[in-house]
C-alpha positions in Angstrom: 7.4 -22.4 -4.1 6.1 -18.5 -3.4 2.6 -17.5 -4.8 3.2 -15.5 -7.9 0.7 -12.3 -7.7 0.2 -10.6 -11.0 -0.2 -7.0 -10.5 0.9 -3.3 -10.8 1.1 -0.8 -7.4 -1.4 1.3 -9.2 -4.2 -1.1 -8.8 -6.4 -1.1 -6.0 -7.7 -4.3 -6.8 -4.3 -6.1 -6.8 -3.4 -4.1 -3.1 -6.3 -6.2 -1.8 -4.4 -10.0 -2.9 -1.0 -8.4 -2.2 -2.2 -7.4 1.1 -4.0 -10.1 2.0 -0.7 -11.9 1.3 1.0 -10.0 3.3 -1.1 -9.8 6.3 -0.7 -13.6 6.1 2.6 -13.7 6.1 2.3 -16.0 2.9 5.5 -15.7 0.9 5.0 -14.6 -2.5 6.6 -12.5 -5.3 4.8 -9.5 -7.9 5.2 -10.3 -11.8 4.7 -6.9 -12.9 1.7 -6.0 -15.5 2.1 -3.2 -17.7 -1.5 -1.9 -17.5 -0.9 1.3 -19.2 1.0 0.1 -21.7 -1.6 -2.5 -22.7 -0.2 -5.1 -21.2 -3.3 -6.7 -19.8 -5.2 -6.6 -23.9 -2.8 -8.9 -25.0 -3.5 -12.7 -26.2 -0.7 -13.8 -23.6 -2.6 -12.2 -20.8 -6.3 -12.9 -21.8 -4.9 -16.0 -21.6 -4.4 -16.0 -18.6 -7.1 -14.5 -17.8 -10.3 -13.9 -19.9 -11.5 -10.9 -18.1 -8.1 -8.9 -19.3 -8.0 -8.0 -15.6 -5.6 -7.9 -12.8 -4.5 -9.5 -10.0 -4.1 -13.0 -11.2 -2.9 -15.2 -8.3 -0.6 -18.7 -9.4 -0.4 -21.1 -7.3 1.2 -23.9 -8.8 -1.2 -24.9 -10.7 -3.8 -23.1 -9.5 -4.9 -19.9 -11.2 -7.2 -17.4 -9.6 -8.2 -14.3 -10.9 -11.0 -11.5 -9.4 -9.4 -9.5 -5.9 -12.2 -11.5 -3.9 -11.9 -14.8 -5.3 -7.9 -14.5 -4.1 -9.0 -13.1 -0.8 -10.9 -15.7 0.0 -8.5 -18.7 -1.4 -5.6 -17.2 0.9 -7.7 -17.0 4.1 -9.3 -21.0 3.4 -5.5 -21.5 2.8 -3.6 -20.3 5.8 -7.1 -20.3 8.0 -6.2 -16.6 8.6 -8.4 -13.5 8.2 -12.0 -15.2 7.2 -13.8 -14.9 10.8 -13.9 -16.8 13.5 -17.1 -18.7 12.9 -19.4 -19.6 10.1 -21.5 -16.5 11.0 -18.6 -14.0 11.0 -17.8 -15.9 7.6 -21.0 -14.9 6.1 -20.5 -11.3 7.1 -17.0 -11.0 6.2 -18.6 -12.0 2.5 -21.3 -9.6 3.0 -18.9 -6.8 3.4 -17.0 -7.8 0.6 -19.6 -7.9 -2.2 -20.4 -4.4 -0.4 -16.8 -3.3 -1.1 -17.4 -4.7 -4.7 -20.2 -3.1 -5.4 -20.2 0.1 -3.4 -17.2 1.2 -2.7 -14.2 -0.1 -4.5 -16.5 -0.5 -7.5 -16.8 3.4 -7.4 -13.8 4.4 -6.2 -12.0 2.9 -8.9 -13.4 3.9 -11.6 -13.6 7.8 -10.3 -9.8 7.6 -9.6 -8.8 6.4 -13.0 -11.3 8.5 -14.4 -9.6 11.8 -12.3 -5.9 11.5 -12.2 -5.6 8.5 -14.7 -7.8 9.6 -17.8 -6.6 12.2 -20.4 -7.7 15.2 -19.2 -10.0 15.7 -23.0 -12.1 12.5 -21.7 -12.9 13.3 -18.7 -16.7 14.0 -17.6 -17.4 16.4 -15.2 -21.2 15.0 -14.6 -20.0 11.2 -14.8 -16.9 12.0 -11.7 -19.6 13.7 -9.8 -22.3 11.1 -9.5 -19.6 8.5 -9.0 -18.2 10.6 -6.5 -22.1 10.5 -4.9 -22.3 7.5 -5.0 -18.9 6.9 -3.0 -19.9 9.2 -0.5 -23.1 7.4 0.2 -21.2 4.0 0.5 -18.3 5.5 3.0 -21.2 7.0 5.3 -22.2 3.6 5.3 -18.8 2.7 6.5 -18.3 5.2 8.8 -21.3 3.8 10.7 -20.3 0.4 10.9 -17.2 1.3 12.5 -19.2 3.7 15.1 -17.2 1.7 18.5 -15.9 -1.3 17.2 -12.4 -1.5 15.5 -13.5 -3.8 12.3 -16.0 -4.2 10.0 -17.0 -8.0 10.5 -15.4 -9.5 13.3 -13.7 -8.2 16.5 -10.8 -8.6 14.6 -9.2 -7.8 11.2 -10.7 -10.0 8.2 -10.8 -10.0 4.3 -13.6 -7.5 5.0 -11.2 -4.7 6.3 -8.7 -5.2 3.4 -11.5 -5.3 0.7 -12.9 -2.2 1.8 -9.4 -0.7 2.4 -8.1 -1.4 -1.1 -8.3 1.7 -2.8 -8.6 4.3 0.7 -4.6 4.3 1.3 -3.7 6.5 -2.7 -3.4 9.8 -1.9 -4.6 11.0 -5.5 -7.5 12.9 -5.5 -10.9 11.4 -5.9 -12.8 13.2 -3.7 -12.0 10.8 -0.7 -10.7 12.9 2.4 -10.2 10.5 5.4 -10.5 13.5 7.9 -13.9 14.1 7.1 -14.7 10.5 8.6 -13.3 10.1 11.8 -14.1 6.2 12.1 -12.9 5.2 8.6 -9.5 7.6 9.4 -8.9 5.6 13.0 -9.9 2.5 11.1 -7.0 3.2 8.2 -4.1 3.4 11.2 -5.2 0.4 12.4 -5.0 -1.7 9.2 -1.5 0.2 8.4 -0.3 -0.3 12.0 -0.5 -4.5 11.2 2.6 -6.4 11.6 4.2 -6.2 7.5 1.6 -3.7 6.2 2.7 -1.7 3.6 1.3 0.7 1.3 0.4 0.0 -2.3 3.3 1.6 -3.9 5.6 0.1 -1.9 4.2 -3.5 -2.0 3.9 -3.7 -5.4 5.6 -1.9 -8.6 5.0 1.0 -10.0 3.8 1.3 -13.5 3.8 5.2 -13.2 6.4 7.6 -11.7 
């Protein structure tokens, strides 16, 4: 029995499980979520998760929700992508509560808030200290990726695809991969795995 992902393409979040998935070569299949439509406020989906949030992961009858929580349950799964020892382990995780924190937890927000939010309720000052803040946390990237290919390991982890998750949308918010050399060779690696596919083509669409 496939992995059911719970998702939308739009979602950054969900790329990282889908990906992860993918990377794995884990079969699995996407039950569309109809975020802007409200799918994820309603009592069938806060039941299935309280946080009203996606990507929820089934797995029989296993149910996972939060993108890092799934990582790491498909790489303790299939023994794939965590690091190759207990201390790569622990920096794979550092890099993801990084991502959590510092970079997909910015990024996200300031792309919804950009291309996402009605144009009336969107603040200027708020997108430009998030957009601060993002720029702090890719220089920090950028760095780590100063002569070696990945960010934990000397080969691609969790890490990479956390951080990853929302670099791939083209929609503006304020994140140009030509103005970070590493980060930019960094991206064709990731995209130039075996099955790699870009969020709106892994998953569906719920715009356009």
């Amino acid at each position: 029995m496939s992995m059911k992902l719970h998702c939308f393409a739009e979602s950054g979040n969900a790329y990282k499980a889908a990906l992860t998935l993918t990377l794995v070569d884990e079969a699995w299949e996407p039950v569309f979520v109809d975020f802007f439509k409200g799918a994820t406020r309603t009592p069938e989906f806060r039941a299935l998760n309280i946080m009203g949030e996606v990507p929820v992961l089934e797995d029989g009858d296993t149910i996972l929700t939060q993108s890092g929580v799934i990582q790491d349950y498909i790489s303790s799964k299939t023994g794939k992508l965590g690091g190759r020892s207990a201390a790569e382990r622990r920096d794979v995780l550092r890099w993801m509560f990084f991502d959590n924190h510092k970079v997909s937890g910015v990024a996200g927000p300031l792309r919804f808030n950009m291309n996402f939010l009605p144009e009336d309720k969107r603040n200027a000052d708020v997108n430009a200290f998030m957009a601060m803040r993002l720029g702090s946390a890719l220089k920090i990237l950028e760095t780590q990726l100063d002569g070696r290919d990945w960010l934990a390991s000397d080969e691609i982890t969790i890490a990479d695809i956390a951080c990853c998750g929302y670099l791939f949308y083209t929609e503006d918010f304020t994140f140009d991969r030509t103005q970070y050399p590493n980060i930019n060779s960094w991206l064709d690696r990731i995209a130039a795995q075996p099955g790699w596919k870009h969020p709106y083509d892994l998953m569906p669409r719920a715009l356009g």
